[in-house]
MARMITI-383648 format. One record per residue (C-alpha): residue in three letters; y, x, z. Coordinates in steps of 0.25 Angstrom, whole numbers, plus 2048, in hexadecimal, padded with zeros to 3 digits. Layout:
<mitis>
alaYXZ/...
</mitis>
This chain:
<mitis>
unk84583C7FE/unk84482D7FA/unk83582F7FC/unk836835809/unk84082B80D/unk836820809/unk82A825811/unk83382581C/unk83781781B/unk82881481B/unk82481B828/unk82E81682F/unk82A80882A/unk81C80C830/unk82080E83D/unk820803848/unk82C7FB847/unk8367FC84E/unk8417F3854/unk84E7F084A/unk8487F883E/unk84F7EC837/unk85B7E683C/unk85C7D983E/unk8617CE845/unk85D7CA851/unk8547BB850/unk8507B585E/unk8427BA862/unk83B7AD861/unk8337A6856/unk83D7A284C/unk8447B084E/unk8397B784C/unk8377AF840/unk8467B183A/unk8467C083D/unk83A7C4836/unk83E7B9829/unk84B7C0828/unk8457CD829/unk83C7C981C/unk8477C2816/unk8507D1816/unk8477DB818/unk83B7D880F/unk83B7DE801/unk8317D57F9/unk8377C77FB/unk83C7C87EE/unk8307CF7E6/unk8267C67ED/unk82F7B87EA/unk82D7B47F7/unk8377AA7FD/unk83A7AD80A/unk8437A380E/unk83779B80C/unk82F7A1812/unk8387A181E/unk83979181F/unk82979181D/unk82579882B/unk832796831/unk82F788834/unk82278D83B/unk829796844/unk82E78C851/unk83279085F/unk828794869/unk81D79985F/unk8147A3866/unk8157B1860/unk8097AF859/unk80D7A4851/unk81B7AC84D/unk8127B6849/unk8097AF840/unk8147A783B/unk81E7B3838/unk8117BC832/unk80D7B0828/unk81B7B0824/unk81B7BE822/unk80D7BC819/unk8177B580E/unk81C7C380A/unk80C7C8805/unk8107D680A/unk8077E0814/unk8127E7817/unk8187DC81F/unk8127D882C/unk8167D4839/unk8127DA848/unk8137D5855/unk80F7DC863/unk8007D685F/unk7FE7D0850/unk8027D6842/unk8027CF835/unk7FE7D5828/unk7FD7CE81B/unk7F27D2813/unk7F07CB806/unk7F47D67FD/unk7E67DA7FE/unk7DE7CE802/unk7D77C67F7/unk7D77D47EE/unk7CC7DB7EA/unk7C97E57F3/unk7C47F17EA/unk7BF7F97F5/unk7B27FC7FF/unk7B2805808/unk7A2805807/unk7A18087F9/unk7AD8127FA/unk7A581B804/unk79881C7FA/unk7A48237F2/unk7A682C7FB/unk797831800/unk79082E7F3/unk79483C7EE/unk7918497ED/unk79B84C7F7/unk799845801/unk7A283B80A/unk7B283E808/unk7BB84680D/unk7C9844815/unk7D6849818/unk7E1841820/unk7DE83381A/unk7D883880D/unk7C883680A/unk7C583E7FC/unk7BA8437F5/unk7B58477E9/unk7AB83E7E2/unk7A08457D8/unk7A783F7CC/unk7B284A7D1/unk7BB8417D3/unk7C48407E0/unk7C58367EA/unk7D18347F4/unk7CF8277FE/unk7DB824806/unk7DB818810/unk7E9817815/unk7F781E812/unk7F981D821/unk7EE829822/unk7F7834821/unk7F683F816/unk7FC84B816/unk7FD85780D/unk7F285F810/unk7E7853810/unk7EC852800/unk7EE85F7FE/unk7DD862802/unk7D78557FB/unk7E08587EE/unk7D98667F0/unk7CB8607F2/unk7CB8587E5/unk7D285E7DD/unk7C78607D4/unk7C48547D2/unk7C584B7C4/unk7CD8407CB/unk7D383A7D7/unk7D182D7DE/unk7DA8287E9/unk7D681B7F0/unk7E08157F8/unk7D88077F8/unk7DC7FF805/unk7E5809808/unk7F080080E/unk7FB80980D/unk802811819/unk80C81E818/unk81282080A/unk81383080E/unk80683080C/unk806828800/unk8108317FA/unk80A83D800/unk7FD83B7F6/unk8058367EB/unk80B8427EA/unk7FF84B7E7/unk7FC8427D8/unk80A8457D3/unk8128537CD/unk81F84C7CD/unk8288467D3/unk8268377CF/unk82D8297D0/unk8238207D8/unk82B8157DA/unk83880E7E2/unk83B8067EF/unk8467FF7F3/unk84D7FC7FF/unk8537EF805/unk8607EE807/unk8667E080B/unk8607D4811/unk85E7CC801/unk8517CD7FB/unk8557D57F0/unk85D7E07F6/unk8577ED7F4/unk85C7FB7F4/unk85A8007E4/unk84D8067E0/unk84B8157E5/unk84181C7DE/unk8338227E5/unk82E8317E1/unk8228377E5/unk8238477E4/unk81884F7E0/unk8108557EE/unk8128647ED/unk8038657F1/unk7F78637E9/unk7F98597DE/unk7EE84F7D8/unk7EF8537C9/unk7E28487C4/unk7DF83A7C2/unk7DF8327CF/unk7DB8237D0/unk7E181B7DD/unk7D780E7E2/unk7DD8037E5/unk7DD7F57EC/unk7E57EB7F0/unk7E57F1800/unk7EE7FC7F9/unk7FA7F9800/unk808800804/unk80780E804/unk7FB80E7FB/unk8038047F2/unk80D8107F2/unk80381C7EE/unk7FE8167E3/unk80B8127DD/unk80F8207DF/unk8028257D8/unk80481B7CE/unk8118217CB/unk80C82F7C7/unk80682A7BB/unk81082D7B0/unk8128227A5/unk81282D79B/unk80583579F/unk7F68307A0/unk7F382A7AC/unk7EF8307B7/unk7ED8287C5/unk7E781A7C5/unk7E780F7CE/unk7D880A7CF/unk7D47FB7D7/unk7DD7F07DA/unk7EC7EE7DC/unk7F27F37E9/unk7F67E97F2/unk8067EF7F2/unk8107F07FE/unk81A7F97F8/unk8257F4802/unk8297FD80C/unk8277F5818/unk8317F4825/unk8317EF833/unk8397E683A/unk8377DE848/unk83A7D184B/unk83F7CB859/unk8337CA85F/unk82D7D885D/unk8267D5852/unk8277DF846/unk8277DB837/unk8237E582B/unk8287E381D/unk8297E9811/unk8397ED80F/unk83A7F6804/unk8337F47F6/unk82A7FD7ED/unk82A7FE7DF/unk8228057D5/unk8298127CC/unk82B8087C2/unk8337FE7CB/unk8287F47CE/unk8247EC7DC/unk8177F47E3/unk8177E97EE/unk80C7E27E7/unk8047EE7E4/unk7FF7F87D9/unk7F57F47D0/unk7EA7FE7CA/unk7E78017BC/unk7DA7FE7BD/unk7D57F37C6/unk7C97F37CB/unk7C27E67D4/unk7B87EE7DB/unk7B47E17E2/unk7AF7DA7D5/unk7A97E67D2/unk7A07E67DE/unk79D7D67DD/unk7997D77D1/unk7907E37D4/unk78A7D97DE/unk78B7CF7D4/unk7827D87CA/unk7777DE7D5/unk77E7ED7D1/unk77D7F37DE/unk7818007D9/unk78F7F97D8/unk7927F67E6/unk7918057E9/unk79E8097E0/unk7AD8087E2/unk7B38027D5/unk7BF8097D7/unk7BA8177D9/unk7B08137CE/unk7BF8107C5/unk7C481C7C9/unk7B78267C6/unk7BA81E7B8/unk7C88217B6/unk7CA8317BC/unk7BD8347B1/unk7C482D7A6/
</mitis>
């Protein structure tokens, strides 16, 4: 029921806003208005001021200053968007009739650890040729005999059946790669909906909290996360997820909720192959401003089956630079090199082991 509840709360928080989904009061549609509403919206309804150490008081006397009667809309915006930037958080942006603002340095200035190019010699350059698809799944079976599931966004949907007839397709296979690289999130039923097929028990995944006051630190108590088992065909085999630092939201979800079916007490059984994901395991919320204008922000925190903060992401256990691998392929003359994904290479390692 909790996790029913929680998918809920994430469709509805991807839908279009819409007018008085928070309450608050009224500011004058002007400048500074503007400027105070979407502040105090921050200030009570943001759930990482405290994690992230960010003084927000100081924040509002640094652009509150900029923000003078009579400033064209265009200025507000760019004002009011770089204040929002102080909180390092893609799930937070702002939208007006014409403009939107994202911030985008949780994954720019990382290695990239992917090429689209070199990925798609992986998936002629076999004895089956090309990939199939199902929904927004691409798989195959390599000649290693090892499986391979590409899956670009959680916002393709997934249903039932598409699992049930690639489970089916490679369930002879020695191994399972799942590549969610780039993958920047989407619908957590889907993310849940996979999840579910790698697990023969109900398992404790992790909590999320709630706000429940204006102060920074009030929160609802923890409530626990379980994923239960898919009544369908279940994954039974090694699997090996790839990774990058473009992993973000619902992405970051799945591969916590992988990562928490391996038992501490058993050998284990799924990896995490590439680079760190790049986080965003707050729930994210809408409200609107005087003007029209919308803000998203994350309002409920994530954490991990042992109580820790996901918002800054999940890192693998084996890291692997694919883009040092290829410069110093160049570096060296190997030609040979710039045809292979490092990470596939990894996870062909590890599901032979």
């Amino acid at each position: 029921m909790r996790n029913n509840i929680r998918q809920m709360l994430w469709l509805l928080c991807c839908l279009p806003v819409v007018t008085g989904c928070i309450r608050e009061e009224e500011y004058a549609n002007d400048p500074v208005g503007n400027f105070e509403q979407l502040w105090k919206i921050i200030d009570e309804r943001y759930c990482f001021l405290e994690e992230k150490g960010i003084d927000w008081d100081a924040v509002h006397d640094k652009y509150g200053k900029l923000v003078k009667p009579g400033i064209s809309d265009d200025d507000l915006f760019d004002i009011l968007s770089q204040m929002l930037y102080e909180l390092k958080d893609g799930h937070v942006n702002l939208s007006s009739s014409s403009r939107i603002s994202y911030y985008d340095a949780w994954y720019q200035g990382y290695p990239w650890n992917y090429r689209e190019d070199i990925l798609y010699n992986y998936y002629l350059g076999s004895a089956s040729s090309g990939y199939r698809t199902s929904a927004g799944l691409k798989y195959k079976i390599f000649d290693n005999n090892i499986g391979y599931i590409r899956y670009e966004s959680f916002s393709a949907g997934v249903g039932d059946g598409n699992l049930d007839h690639v489970l089916d397709y490679l369930k002879l296979c020695n191994g399972l790669i799942i590549d969610v690289r780039d993958n920047g999130g989407g619908n957590l039923t889907n993310s849940t909906r996979i999840a579910a097929r790698f697990t023969n028990e109900k398992t404790l995944t992790g909590y999320i909290q709630h706000k429940t006051g204006p102060g920074h630190n009030d929160f609802s108590e923890m409530e626990p996360i379980y994923l239960e088992p898919s009544n369908s065909i279940r994954w039974q085999k090694k699997v090996v997820l790839l990774t990058n630092r473009r992993c973000y939201s619902a992405t970051n979800d799945f591969v916590n909720a992988m990562h928490s079916l391996n038992n501490d007490n058993e050998e284990q059984r799924i990896f995490q192959v590439g680079d760190q994901t790049g986080g965003g395991s707050g729930l994210p919320f809408s409200s609107e401003l005087p003007n029209g204008w919308s803000v998203r922000f994350s309002a409920s925190p994530h954490f991990n089956k042992y109580k820790k903060p996901l918002e800054n992401g999940i890192e693998p256990d084996v890291y692997v630079n694919m883009d040092k691998i290829l410069e110093e392929g160049i570096e060296h003359g190997d030609a040979e090199s710039q045809k292979k994904d490092a990470l596939i290479e990894r996870a062909f390692e590890i599901l032979s082991e």
